[in-house]
Backbone as JSON, one array per atom type, in Angstrom:
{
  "sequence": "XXXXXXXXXXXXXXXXXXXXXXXXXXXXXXXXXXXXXXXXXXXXXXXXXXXXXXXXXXXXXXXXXXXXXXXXXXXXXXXXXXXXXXXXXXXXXXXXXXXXXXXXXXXXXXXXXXXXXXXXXXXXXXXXXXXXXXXXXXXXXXXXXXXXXXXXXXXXXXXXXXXXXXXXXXXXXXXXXXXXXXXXXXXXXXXXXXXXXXXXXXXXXXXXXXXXXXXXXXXXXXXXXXXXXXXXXXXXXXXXXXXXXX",
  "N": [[-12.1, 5.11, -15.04], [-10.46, 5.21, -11.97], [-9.39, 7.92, -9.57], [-11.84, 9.2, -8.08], [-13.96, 11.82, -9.27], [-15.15, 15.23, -7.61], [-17.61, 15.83, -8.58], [-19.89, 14.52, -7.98], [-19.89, 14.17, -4.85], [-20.34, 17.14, -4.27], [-22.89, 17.6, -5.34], [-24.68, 15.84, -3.7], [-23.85, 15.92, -1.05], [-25.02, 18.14, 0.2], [-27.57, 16.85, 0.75], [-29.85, 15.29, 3.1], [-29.93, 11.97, 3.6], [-32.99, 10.48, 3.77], [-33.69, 12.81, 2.0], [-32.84, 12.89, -0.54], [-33.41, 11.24, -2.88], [-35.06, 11.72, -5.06], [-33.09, 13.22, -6.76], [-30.6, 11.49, -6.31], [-32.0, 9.51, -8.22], [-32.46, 11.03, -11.06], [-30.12, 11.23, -11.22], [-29.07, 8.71, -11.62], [-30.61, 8.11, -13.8], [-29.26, 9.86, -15.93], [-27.06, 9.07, -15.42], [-26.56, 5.83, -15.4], [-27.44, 4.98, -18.59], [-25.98, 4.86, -19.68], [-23.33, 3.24, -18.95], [-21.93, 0.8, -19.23], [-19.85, -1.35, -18.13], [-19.38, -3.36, -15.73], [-17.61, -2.67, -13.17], [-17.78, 0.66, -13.21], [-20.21, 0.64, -12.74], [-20.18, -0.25, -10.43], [-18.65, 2.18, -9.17], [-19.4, 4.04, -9.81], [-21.84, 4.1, -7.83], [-20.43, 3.72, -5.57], [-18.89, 5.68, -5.21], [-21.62, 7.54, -5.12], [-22.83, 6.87, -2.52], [-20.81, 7.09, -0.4], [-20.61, 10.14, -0.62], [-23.54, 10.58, 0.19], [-23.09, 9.59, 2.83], [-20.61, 10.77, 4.08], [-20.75, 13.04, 5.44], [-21.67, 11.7, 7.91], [-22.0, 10.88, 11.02], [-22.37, 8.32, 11.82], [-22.42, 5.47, 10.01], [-23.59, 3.28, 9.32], [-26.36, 4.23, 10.4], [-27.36, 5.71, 8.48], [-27.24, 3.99, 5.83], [-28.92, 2.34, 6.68], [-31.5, 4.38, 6.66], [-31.42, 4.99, 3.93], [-32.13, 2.53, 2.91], [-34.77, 2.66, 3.87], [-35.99, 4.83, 2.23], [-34.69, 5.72, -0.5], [-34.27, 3.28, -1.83], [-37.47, 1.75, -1.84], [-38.62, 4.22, -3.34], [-37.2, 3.5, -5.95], [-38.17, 1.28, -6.64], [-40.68, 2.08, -7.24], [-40.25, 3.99, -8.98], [-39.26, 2.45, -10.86], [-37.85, 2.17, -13.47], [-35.77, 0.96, -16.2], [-32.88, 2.27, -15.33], [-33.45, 2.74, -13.05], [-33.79, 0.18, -11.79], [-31.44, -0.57, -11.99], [-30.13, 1.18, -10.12], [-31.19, -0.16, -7.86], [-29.61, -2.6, -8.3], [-27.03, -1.93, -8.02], [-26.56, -0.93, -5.62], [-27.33, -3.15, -4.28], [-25.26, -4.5, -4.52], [-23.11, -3.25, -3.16], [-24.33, -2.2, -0.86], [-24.96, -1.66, 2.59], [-25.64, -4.83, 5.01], [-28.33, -4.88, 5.48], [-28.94, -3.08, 4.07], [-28.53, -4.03, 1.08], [-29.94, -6.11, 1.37], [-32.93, -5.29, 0.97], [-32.64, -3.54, -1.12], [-32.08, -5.79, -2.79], [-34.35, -7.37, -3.29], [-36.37, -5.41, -3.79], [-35.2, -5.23, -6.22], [-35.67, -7.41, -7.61], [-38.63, -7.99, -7.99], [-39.13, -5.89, -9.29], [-37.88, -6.3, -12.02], [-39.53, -9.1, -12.34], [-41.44, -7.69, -13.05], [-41.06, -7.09, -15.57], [-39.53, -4.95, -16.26], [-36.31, -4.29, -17.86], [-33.15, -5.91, -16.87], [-30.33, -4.06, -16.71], [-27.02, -5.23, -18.81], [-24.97, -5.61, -17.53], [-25.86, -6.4, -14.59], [-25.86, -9.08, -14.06], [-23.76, -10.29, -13.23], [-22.75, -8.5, -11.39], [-20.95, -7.54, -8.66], [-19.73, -9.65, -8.47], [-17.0, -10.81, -9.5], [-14.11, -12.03, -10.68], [-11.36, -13.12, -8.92], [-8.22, -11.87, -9.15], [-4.57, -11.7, -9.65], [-2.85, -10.54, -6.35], [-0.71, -8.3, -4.75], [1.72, -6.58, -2.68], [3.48, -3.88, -1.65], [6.37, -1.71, -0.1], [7.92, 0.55, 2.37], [11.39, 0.3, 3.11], [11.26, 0.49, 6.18], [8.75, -0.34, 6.9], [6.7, 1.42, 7.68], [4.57, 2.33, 5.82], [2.55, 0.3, 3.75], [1.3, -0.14, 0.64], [-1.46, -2.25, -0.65], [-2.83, -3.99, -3.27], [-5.52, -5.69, -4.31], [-6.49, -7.2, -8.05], [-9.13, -7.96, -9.81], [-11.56, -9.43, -11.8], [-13.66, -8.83, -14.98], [-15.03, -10.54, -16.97], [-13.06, -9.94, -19.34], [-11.85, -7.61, -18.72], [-10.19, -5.74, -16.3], [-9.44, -4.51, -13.23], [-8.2, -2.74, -10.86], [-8.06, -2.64, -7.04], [-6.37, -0.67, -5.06], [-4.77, -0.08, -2.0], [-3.96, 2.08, 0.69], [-1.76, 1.47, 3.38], [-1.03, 3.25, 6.63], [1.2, 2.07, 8.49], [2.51, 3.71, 10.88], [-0.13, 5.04, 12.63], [-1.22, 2.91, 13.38], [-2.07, 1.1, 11.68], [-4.05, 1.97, 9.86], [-6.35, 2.9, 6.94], [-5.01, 5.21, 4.92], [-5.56, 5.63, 2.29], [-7.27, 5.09, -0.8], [-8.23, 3.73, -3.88], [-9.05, 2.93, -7.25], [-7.89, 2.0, -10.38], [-7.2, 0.47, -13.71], [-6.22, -2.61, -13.84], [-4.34, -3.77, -16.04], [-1.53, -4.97, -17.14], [-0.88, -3.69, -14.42], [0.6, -4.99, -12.78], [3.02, -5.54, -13.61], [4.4, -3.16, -14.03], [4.65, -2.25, -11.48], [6.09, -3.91, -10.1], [8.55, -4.02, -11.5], [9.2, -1.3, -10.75], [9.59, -1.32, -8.05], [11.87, -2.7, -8.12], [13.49, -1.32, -8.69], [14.41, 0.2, -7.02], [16.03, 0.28, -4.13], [15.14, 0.65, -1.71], [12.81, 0.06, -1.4], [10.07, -2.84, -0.39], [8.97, -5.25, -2.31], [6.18, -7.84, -3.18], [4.34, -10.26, -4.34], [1.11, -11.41, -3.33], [-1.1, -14.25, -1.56], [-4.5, -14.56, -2.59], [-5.93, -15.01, -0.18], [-3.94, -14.32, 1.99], [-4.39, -11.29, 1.51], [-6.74, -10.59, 1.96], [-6.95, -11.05, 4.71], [-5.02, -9.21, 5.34], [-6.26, -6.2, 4.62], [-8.47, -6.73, 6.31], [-7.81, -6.72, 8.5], [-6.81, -3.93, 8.18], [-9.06, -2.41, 7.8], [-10.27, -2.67, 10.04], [-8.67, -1.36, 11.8], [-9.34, 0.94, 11.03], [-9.94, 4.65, 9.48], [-7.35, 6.91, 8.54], [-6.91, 9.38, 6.64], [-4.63, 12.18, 5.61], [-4.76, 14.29, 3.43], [-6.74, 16.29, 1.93], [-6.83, 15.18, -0.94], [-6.51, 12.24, 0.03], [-8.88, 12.1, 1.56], [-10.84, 12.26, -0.07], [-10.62, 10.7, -1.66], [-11.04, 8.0, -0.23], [-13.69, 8.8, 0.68], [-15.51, 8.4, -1.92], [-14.4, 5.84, -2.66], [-15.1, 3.85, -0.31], [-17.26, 1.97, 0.18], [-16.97, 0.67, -2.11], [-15.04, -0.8, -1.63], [-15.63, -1.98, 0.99], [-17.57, -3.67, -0.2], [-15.49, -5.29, -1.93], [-13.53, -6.65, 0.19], [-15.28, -7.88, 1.51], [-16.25, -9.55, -0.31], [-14.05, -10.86, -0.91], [-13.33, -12.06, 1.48], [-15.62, -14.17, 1.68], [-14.74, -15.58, -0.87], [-12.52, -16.69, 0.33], [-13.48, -18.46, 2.19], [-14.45, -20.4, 0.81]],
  "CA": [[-11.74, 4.39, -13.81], [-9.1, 6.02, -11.18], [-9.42, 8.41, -8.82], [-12.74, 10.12, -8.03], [-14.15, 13.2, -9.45], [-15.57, 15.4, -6.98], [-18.69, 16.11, -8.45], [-21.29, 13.97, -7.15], [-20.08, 15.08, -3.57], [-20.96, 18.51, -4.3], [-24.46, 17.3, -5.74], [-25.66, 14.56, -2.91], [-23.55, 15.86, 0.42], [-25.79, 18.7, 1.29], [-28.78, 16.39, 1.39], [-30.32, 13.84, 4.07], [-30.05, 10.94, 2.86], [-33.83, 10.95, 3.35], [-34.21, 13.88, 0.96], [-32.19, 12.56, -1.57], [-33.98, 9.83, -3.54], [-35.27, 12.43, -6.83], [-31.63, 13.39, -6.9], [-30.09, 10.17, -6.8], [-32.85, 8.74, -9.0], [-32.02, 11.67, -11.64], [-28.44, 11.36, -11.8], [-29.03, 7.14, -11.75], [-31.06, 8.06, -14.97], [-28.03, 10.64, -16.93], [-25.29, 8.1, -15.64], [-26.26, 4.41, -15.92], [-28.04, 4.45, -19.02], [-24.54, 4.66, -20.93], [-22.68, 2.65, -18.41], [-21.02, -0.89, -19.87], [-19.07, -2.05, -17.31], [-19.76, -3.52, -14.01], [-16.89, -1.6, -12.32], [-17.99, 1.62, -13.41], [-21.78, 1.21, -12.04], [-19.58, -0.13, -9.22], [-17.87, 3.31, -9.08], [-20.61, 5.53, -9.15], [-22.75, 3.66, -6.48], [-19.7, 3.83, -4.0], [-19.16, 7.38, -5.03], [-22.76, 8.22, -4.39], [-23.01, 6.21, -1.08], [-19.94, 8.07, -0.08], [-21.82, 11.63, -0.31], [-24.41, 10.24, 0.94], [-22.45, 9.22, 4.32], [-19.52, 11.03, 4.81], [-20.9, 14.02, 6.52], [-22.52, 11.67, 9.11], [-21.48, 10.01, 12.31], [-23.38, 6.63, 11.86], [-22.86, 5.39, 8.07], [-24.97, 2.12, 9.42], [-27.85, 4.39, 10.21], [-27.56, 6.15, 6.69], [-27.47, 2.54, 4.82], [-30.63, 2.1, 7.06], [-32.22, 5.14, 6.32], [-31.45, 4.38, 2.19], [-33.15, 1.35, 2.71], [-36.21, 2.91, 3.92], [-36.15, 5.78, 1.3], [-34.06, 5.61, -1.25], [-35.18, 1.73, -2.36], [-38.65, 2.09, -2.3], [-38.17, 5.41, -4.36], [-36.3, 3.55, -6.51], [-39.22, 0.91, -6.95], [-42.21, 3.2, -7.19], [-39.51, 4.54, -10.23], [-39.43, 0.98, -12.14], [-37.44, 2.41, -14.63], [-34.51, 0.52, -16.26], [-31.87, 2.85, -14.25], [-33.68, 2.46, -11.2], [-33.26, -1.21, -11.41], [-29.96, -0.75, -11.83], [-29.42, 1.4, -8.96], [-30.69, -1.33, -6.76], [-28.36, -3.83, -8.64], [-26.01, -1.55, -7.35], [-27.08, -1.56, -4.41], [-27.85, -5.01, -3.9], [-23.83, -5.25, -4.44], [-21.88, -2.68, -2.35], [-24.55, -1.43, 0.29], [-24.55, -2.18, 4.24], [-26.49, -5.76, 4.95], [-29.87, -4.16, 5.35], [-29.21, -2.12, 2.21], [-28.37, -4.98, 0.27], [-31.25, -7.17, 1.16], [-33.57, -4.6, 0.68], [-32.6, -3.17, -2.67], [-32.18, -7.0, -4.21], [-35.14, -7.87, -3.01], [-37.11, -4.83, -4.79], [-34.83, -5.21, -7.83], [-36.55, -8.64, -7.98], [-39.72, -7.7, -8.17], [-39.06, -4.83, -10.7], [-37.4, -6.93, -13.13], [-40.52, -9.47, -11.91], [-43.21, -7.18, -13.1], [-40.61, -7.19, -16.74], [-38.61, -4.28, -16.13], [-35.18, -5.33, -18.29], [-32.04, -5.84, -16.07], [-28.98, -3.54, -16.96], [-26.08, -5.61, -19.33], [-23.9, -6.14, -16.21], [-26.33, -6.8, -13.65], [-26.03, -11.13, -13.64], [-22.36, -10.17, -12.79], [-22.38, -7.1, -10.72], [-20.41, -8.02, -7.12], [-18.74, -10.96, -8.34], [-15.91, -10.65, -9.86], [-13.27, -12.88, -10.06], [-10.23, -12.64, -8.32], [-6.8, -11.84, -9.95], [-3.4, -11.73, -8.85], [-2.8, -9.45, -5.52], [0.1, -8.17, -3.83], [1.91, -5.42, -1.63], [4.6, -2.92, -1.47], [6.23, -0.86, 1.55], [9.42, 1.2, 2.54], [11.99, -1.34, 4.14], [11.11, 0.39, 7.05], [7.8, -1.19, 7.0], [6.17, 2.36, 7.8], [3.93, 2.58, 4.77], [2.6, -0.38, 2.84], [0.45, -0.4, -0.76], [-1.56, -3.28, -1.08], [-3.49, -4.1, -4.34], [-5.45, -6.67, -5.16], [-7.12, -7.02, -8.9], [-10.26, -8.59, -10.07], [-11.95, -9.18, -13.71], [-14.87, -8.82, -15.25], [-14.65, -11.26, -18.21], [-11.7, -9.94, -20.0], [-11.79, -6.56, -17.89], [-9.84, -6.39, -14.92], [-9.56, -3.65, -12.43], [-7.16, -3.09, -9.66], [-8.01, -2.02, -5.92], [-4.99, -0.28, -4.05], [-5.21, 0.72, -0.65], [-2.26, 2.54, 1.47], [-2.03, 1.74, 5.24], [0.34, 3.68, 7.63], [1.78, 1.46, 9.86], [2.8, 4.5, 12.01], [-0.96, 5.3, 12.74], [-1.77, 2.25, 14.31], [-1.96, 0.11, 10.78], [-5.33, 2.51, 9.78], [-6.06, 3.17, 5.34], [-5.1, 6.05, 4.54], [-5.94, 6.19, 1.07], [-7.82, 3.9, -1.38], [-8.47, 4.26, -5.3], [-8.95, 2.03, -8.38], [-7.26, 1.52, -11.36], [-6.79, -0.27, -14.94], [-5.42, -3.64, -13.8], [-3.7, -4.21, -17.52], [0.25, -4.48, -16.98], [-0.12, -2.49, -13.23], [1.53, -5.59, -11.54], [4.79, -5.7, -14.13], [4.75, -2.18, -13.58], [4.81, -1.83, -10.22], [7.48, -4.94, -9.55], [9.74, -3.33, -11.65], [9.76, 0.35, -10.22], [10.43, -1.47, -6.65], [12.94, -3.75, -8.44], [14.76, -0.28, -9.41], [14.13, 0.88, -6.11], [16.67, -0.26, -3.49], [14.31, 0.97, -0.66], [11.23, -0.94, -1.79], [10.18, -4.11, -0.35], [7.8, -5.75, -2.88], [5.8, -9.01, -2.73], [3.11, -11.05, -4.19], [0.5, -12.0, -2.39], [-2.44, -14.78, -2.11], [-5.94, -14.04, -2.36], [-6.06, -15.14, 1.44], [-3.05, -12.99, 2.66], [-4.29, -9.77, 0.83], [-7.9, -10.3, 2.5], [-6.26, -10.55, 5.98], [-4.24, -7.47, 5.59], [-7.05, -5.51, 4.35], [-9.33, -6.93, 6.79], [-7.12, -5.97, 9.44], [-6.86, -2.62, 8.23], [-10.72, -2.23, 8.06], [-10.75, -2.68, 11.25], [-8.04, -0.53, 12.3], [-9.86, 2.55, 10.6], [-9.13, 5.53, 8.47], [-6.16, 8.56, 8.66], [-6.49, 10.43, 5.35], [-4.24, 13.32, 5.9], [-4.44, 14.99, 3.15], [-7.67, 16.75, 0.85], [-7.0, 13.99, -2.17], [-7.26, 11.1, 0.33], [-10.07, 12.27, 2.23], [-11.7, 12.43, -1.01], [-10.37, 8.83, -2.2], [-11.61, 7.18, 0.61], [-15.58, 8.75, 0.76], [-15.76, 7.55, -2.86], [-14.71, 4.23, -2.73], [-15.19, 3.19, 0.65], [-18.19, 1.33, -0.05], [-16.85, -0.52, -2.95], [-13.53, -1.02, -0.67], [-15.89, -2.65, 2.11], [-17.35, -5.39, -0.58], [-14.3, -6.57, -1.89], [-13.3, -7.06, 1.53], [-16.38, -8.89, 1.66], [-15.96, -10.54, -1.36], [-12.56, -11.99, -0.51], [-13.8, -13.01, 2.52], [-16.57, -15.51, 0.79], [-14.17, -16.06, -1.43], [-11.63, -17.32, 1.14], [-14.55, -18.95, 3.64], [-15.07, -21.48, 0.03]],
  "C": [[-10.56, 5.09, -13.16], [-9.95, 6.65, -10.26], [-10.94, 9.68, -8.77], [-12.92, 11.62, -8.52], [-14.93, 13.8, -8.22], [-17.47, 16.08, -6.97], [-20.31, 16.35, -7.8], [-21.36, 14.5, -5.41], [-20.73, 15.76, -3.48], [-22.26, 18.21, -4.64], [-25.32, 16.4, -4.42], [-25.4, 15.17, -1.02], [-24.22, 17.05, 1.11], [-26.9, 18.06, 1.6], [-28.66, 15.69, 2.66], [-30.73, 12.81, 3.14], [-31.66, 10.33, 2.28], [-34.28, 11.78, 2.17], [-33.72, 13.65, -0.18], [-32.19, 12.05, -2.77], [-34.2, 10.7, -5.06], [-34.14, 12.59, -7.42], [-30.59, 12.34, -7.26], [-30.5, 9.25, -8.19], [-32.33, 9.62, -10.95], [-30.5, 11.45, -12.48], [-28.7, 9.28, -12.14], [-29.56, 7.26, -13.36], [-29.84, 8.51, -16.38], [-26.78, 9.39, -16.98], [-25.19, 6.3, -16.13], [-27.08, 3.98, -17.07], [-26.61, 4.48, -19.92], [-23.32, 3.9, -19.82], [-22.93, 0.73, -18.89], [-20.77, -2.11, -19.06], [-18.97, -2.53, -16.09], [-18.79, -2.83, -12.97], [-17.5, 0.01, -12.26], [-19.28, 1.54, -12.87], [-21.01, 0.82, -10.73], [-19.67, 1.37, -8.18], [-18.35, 4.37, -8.71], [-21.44, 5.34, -8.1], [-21.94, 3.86, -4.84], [-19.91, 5.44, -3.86], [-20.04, 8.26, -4.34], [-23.02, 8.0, -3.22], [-22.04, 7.21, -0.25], [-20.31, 8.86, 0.16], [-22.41, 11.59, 0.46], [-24.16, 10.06, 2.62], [-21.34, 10.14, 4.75], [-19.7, 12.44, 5.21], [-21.42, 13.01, 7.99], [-21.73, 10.65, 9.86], [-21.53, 8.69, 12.24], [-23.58, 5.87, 10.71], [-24.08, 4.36, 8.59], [-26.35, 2.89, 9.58], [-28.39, 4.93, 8.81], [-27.74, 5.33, 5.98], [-28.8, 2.68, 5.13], [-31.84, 2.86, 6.43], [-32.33, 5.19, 4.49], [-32.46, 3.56, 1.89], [-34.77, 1.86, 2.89], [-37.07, 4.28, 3.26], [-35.77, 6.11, -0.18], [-34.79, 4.17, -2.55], [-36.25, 1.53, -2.91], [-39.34, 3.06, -3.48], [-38.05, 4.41, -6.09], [-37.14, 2.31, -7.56], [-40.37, 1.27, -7.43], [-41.43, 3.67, -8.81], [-40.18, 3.42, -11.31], [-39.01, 1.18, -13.78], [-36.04, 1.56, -15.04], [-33.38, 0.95, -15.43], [-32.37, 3.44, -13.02], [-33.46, 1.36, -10.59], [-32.2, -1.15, -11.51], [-29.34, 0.06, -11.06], [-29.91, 0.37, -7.8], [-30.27, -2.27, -7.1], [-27.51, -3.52, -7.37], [-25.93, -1.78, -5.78], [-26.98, -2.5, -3.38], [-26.4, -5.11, -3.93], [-23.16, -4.38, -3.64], [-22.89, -2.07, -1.61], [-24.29, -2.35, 1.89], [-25.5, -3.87, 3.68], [-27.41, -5.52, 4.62], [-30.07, -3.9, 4.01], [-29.1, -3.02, 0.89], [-29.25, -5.48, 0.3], [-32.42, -6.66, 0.47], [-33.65, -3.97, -0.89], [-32.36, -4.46, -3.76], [-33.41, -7.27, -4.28], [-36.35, -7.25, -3.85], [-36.49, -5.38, -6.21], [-35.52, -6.61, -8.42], [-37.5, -8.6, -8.59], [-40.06, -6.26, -9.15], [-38.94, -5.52, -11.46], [-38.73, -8.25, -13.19], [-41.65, -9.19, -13.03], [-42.34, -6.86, -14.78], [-40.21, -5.54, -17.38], [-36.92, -5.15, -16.71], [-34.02, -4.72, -17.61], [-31.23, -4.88, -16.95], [-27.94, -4.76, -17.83], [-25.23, -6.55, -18.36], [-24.39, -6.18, -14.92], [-26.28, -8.05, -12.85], [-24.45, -10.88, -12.93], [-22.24, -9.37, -11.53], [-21.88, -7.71, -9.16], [-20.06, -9.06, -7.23], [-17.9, -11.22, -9.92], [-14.82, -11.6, -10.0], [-12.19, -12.29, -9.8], [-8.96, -12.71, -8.58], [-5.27, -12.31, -8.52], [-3.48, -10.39, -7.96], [-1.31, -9.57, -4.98], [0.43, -6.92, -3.15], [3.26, -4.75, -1.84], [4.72, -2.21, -0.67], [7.87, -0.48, 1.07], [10.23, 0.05, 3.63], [11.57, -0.85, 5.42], [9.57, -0.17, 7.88], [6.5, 0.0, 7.92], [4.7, 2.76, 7.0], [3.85, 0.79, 4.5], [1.15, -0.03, 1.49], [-0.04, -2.06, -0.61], [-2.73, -3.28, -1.97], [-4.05, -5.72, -4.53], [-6.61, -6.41, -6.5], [-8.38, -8.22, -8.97], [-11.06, -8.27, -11.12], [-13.45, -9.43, -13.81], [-15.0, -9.35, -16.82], [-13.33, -10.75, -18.41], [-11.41, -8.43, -18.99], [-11.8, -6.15, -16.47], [-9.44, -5.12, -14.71], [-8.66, -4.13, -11.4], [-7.42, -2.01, -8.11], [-6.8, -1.76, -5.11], [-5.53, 0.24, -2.75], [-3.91, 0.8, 0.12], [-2.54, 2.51, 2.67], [-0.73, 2.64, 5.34], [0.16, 2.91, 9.06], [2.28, 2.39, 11.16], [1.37, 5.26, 12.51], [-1.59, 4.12, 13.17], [-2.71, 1.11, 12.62], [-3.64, 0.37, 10.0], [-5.45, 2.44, 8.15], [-6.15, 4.57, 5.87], [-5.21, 6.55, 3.32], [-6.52, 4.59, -0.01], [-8.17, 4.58, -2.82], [-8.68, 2.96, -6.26], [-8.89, 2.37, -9.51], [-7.44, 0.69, -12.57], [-5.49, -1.32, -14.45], [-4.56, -4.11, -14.9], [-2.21, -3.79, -17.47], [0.55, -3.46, -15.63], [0.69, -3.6, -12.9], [3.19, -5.51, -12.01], [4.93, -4.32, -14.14], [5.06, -2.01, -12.46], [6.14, -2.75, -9.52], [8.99, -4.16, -10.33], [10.24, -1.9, -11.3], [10.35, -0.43, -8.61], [11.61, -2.19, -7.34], [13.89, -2.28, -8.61], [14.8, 0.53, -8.18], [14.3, -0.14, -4.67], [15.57, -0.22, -1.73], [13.16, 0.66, -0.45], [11.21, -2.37, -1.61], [9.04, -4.67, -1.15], [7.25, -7.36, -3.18], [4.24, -9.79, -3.43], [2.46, -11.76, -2.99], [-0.85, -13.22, -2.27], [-3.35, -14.51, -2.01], [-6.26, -13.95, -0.75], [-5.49, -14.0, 2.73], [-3.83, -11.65, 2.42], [-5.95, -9.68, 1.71], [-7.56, -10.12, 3.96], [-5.69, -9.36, 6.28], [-5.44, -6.63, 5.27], [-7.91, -5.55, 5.15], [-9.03, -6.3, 8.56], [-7.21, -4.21, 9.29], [-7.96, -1.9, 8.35], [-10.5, -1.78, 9.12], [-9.86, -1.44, 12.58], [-8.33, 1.39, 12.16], [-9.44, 3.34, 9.7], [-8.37, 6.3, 9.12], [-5.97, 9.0, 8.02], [-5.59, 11.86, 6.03], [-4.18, 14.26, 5.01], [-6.04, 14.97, 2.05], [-8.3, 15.77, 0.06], [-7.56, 12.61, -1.73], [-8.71, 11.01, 0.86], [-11.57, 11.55, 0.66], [-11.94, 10.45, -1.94], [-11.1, 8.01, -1.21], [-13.15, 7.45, 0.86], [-15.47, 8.24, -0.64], [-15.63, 6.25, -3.4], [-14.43, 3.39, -1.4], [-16.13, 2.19, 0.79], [-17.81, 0.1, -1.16], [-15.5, -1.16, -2.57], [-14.36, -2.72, 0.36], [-16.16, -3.91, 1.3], [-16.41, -5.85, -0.91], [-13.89, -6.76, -0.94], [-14.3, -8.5, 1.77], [-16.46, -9.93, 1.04], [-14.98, -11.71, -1.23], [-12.67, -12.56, 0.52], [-14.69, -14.32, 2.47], [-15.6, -16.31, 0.47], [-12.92, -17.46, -0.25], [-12.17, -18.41, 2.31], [-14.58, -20.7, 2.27], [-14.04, -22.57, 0.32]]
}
């Protein structure tokens, strides 16, 4: 868990998303038949989505075009780690892409195809403690919030710059286990650090805001942080939004 490898890029971003499906289907076979943890099929589904999109102008038409290649593919497969790439799927793609890949995974598992371990779970999570950190000048802020998976809890960070018009410029995830008493006490030792819990509500507002305000990676590492978990960025967004609508 952490910060993207750049592998899969290099493997998925010269295709069309079209052309992609043996490839995807392939690597869905090497990677989620030893995957545990519902973050981690998380991880690789954003990852791959990522590739998949971040050469192109239009991610919504790329979700689209998934849906009408990728999915089906992925059905016609009916292999255990095909159903569990449209778990995946079914939890961090666009609308379309979501309906579409639960909807097969149904009818795979249906015809007695056996779900993945962490499938009954996968995209719901519960929701930990969140909060934020910034320079007093309120230039920069960090905001994190975590979320568990039974006893295994994970932590989403995401860095806006407030001098860019309040855009992310970087996003990653983490081993939620002791980050928050870590992180309160480096600002606590750190006269120039304003740091802050936050509620599930607040931390979806700020984030939701920042969505909307866009990206500004400036540098290689973020660029790279943000195509790999931009997708699993957008559901918890999503998530906390449910969450906060209950």
């Amino acid at each position: 868990m952490g910060h993207a490898e750049p592998d899969i890029a290099a493997l998925f971003a010269p295709l069309r998303p079209a052309q992609a499906s043996d490839v995807v289907l392939n690597e869905a076979r090497q990677v989620l038949s030893h995957v545990r943890l519902p973050i981690d099929a998380e991880l690789w589904g954003s990852d791959m989505l990522g590739a998949l999109t971040s050469a192109e102008a239009n991610n919504a038409e790329v979700m689209a075009e998934l849906a009408k290649s990728l999915v089906p593919a992925a059905e016609k497969r009916a292999t255990p780690e095909a159903l569990g790439l449209l778990r995946v799927l079914g939890a961090i793609g666009s609308a379309g892409l979501r309906a579409a890949a639960t909807e097969a995974a149904d009818r795979v598992a249906a015809d007695g195809v056996e779900d993945p371990v962490w499938a009954s779970v996968l995209g719901l999570p519960a929701v930990g403690a969140c909060w934020h950190y910034s320079d007093v000048g309120g230039r920069q802020e960090s905001i994190t919030a975590s979320f568990r998976y039974g006893t295994a809890e994970h932590a989403l960070s995401v860095l806006i710059d407030h001098g860019k018009g309040g855009a992310i410029k970087d996003a990653w995830v983490d081993d939620a286990e002791g980050l928050l008493d870590k992180t309160w006490m480096a600002a606590d030792n750190d006269p120039l650090i304003v740091f802050e819990t936050l509620a599930p509500t607040d931390a979806y507002q700020r984030l939701a805001k920042a969505l909307a305000a866009g990206e500004c990676p400036s540098k290689p590492d973020e660029t790279d942080d943000l195509t790999a978990h931009r997708a699993l960025l957008h559901a918890r967004i999503r998530y906390l939004a449910e969450a906060d609508a209950q």
